[in-house]
N, C-alpha and C positions, 0 to 999 in steps of 0.2 A: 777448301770447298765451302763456298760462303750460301751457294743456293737455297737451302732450306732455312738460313737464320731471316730470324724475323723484327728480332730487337737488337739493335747495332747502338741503342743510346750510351752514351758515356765510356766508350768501348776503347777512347784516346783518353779521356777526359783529363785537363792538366797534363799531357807529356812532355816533357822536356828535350828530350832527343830524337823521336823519329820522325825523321826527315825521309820520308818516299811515298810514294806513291799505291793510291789502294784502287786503280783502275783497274784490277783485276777481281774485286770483289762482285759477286754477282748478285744486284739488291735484287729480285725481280719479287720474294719473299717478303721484305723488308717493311714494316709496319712501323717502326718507329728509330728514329735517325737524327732524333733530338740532341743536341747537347754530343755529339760526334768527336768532336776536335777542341770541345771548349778549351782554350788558355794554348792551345797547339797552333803552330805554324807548322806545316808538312813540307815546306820548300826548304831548301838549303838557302842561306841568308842573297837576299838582293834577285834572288827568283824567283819565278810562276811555275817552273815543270812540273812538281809532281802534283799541285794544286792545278792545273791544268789540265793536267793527260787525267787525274781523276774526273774532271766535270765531264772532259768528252766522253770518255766512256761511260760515264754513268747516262749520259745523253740519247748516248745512242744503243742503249737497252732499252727495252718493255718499262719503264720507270715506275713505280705503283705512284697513284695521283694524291696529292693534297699533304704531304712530307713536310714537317719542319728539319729543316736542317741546320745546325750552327759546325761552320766551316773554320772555326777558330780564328786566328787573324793569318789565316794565310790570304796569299793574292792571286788572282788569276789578270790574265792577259788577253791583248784582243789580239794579236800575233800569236800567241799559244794557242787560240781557239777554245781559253777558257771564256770570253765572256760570250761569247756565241752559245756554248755551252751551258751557260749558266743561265741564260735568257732563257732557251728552250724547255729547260727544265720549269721555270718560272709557268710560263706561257701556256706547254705544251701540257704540265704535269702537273700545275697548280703548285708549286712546293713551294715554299718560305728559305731565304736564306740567308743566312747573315753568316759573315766573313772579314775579312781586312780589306776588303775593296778591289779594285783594279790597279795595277803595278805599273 
C-alpha cells in the first residue's frame, strides 16, 4: 500500500533486474519521485509494457502537480498508451520527465 508514501526518490535507483510494472502504486501522496528508475529499464528487453501500463495508470490518478520524474531508460509506446500518458502527465500535472524515449 503505497497511499500515504511521500518520497519514492531513488526507490529503483541502479536496479539491474526488475522488470514490472509499478501501475499499482498509488502516488496521490507522493512529493518527490526524482531519480525513480535512474540506470533502470522496467520493461523486459525490446518492450514498452510495464513502462507503459505504469504511465497510464499513474495518468489516470489525481497526479500531485510539478513532479520530477527520471523514468530510467526505459521506453514507452504510442500503441501501449504510454506516450499519451506521459503527455498528460507533462501537460496536465506539470511533471518533468526524462526516460529512454519512445520505442
Amino acid at each position: 500500500d503505497t497511499a500515504a508514501v511521500e518520497n519514492m526518490s531513488y526507490m529503483f535507483y541502479g536496479c539491474s533486474s526488475f522488470n514490472q510494472s509499478v501501475s499499482n502504486f498509488n502516488i496521490a501522496a507522493v512529493t518527490d519521485i526524482s531519480l525513480m528508475f535512474y540506470g533502470c529499464d522496467i520493461n523486459a528487453a525490446g518492450t514498452t509494457t510495464n513502462y507503459d501500463a505504469t504511465l497510464v495508470a499513474w495518468a489516470a490518478q489525481d497526479a500531485p502537480n510539478s513532479l520530477n520524474f527520471h523514468g530510467g531508460s526505459s521506453k514507452y509506446s504510442t500503441a501501449g498508451g504510454g506516450a499519451a500518458a506521459r503527455a498528460s502527465l507533462i501537460a496536465d500535472d506539470l511533471w518533468t520527465i526524462t526516460d529512454g524515449g519512445e520505442l
